[in-house]
C-alpha positions in Angstrom: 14.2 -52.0 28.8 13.1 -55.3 31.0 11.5 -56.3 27.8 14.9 -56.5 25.7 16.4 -58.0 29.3 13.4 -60.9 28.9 13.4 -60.9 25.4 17.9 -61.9 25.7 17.0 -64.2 28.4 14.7 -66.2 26.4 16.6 -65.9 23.7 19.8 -67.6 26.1 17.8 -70.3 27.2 16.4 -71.3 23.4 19.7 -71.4 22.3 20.9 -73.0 25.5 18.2 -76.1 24.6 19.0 -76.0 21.0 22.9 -76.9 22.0 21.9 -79.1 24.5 19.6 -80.7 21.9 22.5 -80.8 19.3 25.2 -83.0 21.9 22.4 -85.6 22.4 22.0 -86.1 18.7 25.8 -86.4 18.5 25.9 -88.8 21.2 23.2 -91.1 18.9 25.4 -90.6 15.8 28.4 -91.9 17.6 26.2 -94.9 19.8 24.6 -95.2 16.2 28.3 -95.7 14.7 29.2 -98.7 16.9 26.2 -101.0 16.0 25.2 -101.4 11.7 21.9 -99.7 11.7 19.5 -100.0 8.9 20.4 -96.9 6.5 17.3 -96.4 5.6 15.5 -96.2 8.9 13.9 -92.6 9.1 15.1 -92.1 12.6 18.9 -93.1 11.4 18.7 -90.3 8.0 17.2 -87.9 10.1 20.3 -88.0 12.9 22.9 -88.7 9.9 21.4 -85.8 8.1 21.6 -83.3 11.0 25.1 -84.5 11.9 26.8 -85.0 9.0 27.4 -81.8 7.8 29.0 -80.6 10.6 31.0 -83.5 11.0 32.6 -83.5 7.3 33.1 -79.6 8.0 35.7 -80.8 10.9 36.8 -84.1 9.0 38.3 -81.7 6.2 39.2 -79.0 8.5 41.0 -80.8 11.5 43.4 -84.6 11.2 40.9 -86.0 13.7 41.0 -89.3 13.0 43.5 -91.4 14.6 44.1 -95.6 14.3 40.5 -95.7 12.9 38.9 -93.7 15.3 36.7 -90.5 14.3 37.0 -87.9 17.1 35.3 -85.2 15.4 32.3 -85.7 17.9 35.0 -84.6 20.8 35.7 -81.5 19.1 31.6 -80.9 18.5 31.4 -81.6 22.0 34.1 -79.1 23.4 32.7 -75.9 20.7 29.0 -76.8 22.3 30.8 -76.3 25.6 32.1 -73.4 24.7 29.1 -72.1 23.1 27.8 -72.7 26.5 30.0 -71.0 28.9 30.8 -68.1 25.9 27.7 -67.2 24.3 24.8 -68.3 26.7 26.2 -67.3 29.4 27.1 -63.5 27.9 23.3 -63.5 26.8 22.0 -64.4 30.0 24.5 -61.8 32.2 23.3 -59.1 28.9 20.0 -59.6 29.9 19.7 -59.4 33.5 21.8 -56.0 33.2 19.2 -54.4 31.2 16.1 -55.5 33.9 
């Protein structure tokens, strides 16, 4: 069973980086918003192109723009969070249990 328990753990901790990972690339989407990059920079699509998707998802879903101001980062920020505390943390307390 220790290799299930590792095998969990690892898996918590790729997932862990992955979110982590994700809130960075949010944080340059919204630094990226303030200034008039060039579109067609590859480093600019890349970050629009993992963001965007999940941003329109919460755009349509949720009235999160207010005076001109998206906050749909915000609410990417708080589910990471709770992906955090929730789901990594379950993984990591699921794995140690079964070493």
């Amino acid at each position: 069973m220790f290799i299930l328990g590792n095998f969990i753990i690892a898996l918590a901790t790729v997932v862990d980086y992955i979110l982590v990972l994700y809130m960075w690339i949010v944080i340059a989407r919204a630094v990226l918003s303030w200034v008039n990059p060039d579109p067609y920079n590859a480093i600019v699509r890349i970050i629009y192109n993992l963001t965007e998707p999940v941003l329109y998802q919460i755009r349509n879903r949720l009235p999160v723009t207010f005076g001109g101001i998206d906050l749909s980062p915000i609410v990417i920020f708080l589910v990471i969070i709770f992906l955090q505390k929730f789901v990594v943390t379950s993984l990591f307390v699921l794995g140690k249990s079964l070493m």
